[in-house]
Residue, then its C-alpha position, 0 to 999 in steps of 0.5 A: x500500500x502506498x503511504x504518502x502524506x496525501x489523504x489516499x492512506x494514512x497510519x495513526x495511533x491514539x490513546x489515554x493517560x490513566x496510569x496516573x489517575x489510576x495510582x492516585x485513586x489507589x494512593x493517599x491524600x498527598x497523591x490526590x493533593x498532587x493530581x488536584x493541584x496538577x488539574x490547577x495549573x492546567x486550568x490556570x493556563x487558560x484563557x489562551x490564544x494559539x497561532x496556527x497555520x490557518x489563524x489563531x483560536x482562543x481556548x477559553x477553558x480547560x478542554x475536557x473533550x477533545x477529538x483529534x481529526x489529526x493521525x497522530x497527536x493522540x500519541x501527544x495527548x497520552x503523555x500529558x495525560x489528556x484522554x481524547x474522545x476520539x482519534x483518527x485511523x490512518x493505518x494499521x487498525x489497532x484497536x481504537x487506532x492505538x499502537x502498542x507503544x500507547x497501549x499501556x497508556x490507554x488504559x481502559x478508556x474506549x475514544x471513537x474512531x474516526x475515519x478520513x476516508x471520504x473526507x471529515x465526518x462532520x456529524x459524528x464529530x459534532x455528535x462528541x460535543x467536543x470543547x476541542x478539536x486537534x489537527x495539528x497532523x492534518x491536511x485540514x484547509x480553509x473551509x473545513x476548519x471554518x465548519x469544525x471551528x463552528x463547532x469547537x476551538x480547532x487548532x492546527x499546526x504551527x504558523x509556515x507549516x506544510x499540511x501533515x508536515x511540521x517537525x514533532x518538535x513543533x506539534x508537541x509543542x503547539x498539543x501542548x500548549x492548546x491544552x494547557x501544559x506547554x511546559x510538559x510539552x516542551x519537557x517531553x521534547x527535551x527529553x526525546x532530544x535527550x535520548x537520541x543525543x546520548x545515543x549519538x554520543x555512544x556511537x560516533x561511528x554513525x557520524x561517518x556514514x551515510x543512509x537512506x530511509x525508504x518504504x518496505x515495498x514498491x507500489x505501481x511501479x515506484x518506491x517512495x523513498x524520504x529525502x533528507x529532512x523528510x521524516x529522517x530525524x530518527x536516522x539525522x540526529x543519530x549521527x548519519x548523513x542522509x543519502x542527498x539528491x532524493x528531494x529532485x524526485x519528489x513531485x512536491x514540497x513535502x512529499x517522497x522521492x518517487x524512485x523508478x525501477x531505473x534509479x534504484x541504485x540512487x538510493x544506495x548508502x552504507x545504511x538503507x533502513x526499509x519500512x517493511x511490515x510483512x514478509x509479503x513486503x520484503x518478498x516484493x521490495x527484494x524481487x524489485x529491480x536491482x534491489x538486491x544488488x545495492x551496496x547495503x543489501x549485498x554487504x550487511x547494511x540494510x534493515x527491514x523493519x516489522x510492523x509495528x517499528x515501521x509505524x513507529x517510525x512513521x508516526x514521529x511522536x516523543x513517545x513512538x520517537x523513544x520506541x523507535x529508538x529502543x527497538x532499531x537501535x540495536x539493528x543500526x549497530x549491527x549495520x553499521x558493522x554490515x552485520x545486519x540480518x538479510x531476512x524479514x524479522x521474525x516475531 
């Protein structure tokens, strides 16, 4: 299946934080104290006003509804500890559109699912009486955040960004301060930049090579491979030069290089990271053209990751950002040694 930024096809996740209530309804009274004066500072937040790429919206009161119409600000959500109502299915079909590394944060809550597929779901959006509504990660436009903002504050991303791409940094931030807790936002960045900065400092062998970062399978045709900047940070900022070039074959701003079965060899590098998610895909990518002769397959340099690590990957949140870095960490060692598996992962 094809994953572009475009509403064809998505990948998404959702969730909500009730460990903490969870704990202090078991605790004693300074726990309850604790929660009680974390809801306080929250509410003290408000009034505010967040600029956005479509305007500003002024959030009045603490929100205690929110529905995410975005693919994967439920993630942020989460670990401020704000339970959405509902979420929004890219991909996968978790359930409630949840991914593992969210799962223990769900805890027994049940947000709607909402599906983009024949556009936004105006009534049932309406139905949830939201006091919120987040689209930070969203293609919305114009006319249609006119008709949610009749509805509820709506809020997208930050000022100058592109639909569906601004930086996790920035969406965190912009999550954040819509409900509140900016600076919780900012400590979760802090705190993801954290990780992958001492990971980079324990491997300065990364800083001498270069990678590219493409989907687990063609797809009419084409593989759609990420240029530098492109969802690659998890690779970047570990250290590794991403392969340069790939933006020239992007049909737009924001998109992936469309790579034919001629210019395979293009996306060659001493570390190639493939967003495989079944043994189907990594079948298909290794039948296609001259796949298996590049460089990083032949000499132990490629990765091809499951499922859940390709969605990780693509959902670019702090929390699937610190996932990410647990699982695919060790991989990128072993390639960097060309010691990398040559075969689909198993369970």
């Amino acid at each position: 299946m094809r994953r572009t930024r475009t509403l064809t096809f998505r990948l998404a996740a959702a969730g909500v934080a009730l460990a903490a209530f969870a704990i202090s309804a078991c605790g004693s009274d300074s726990a309850k104290d604790d929660d009680t004066q974390a809801g306080s500072s929250s509410a003290r937040a408000f009034p505010v006003t967040i600029e956005h790429r479509l305007g500003s919206t002024t959030i009045k009161k603490e929100p205690k509804r929110v529905v995410v119409i975005g693919l994967t600000e439920q993630d942020i959500l989460l670990e401020l500890g704000v339970v959405p109502v509902a979420t929004t299915e890219w991909y996968g079909e978790q359930p409630y559109a949840v991914w593992p590394w969210a799962t223990e944060l769900l805890g027994d809550a049940k947000p709607e699912v909402l599906s983009q597929t024949d556009g936004l779901q105006f009534e049932r959006i309406a139905a949830l009486k939201p006091d919120l509504i987040i689209g930070t990660n969203s293609g919305l436009e114009k006319e249609d955040y006119e008709k949610l903002s009749a509805l509820a504050p709506t809020v997208t991303n930050e000022p100058g960004g592109l639909p569906y791409f601004s930086s996790w940094q920035d969406q965190t931030v912009q999550v954040a301060k819509a409900v509140g807790k900016e600076a919780e936002g900012r400590a979760l960045v802090a705190k993801v930049e954290k990780q992958y900065a001492d990971a980079k400092a324990a491997h300065p062998e990364f800083a001498k090579l270069g990678a590219t970062f493409s989907q687990g399978a063609p797809y009419e045709g084409l593989l759609y491979v990420y240029p530098a900047g492109l969802g690659t940070d998890f690779l970047s900022d570990l250290g590794f030069t991403m392969t340069p070039g790939l933006e020239k074959f992007a049909p737009e701003k924001g998109s992936q290089a469309e790579i034919s079965a001629e210019n395979v060899d293009l996306i060659d590098n001493d570390v190639i990271v493939f967003a495989t998610e079944n043994k189907g895909n990594f079948d298909e990518l290794q039948r296609f053209s001259t796949i298996a002769n590049l460089g990083a397959v032949k000499n132990g340099g490629a990765i091809y990751t499951d499922e859940i690590l390709a969605g990780a990957i693509y959902f670019l949140t702090p929390l699937s950002l610190s996932y990410t870095l647990d699982k695919l960490l060790p991989q990128l060692e072993l390639a960097a040694e060309g010691k990398a598996p040559k075969e689909f992962p198993r369970g």
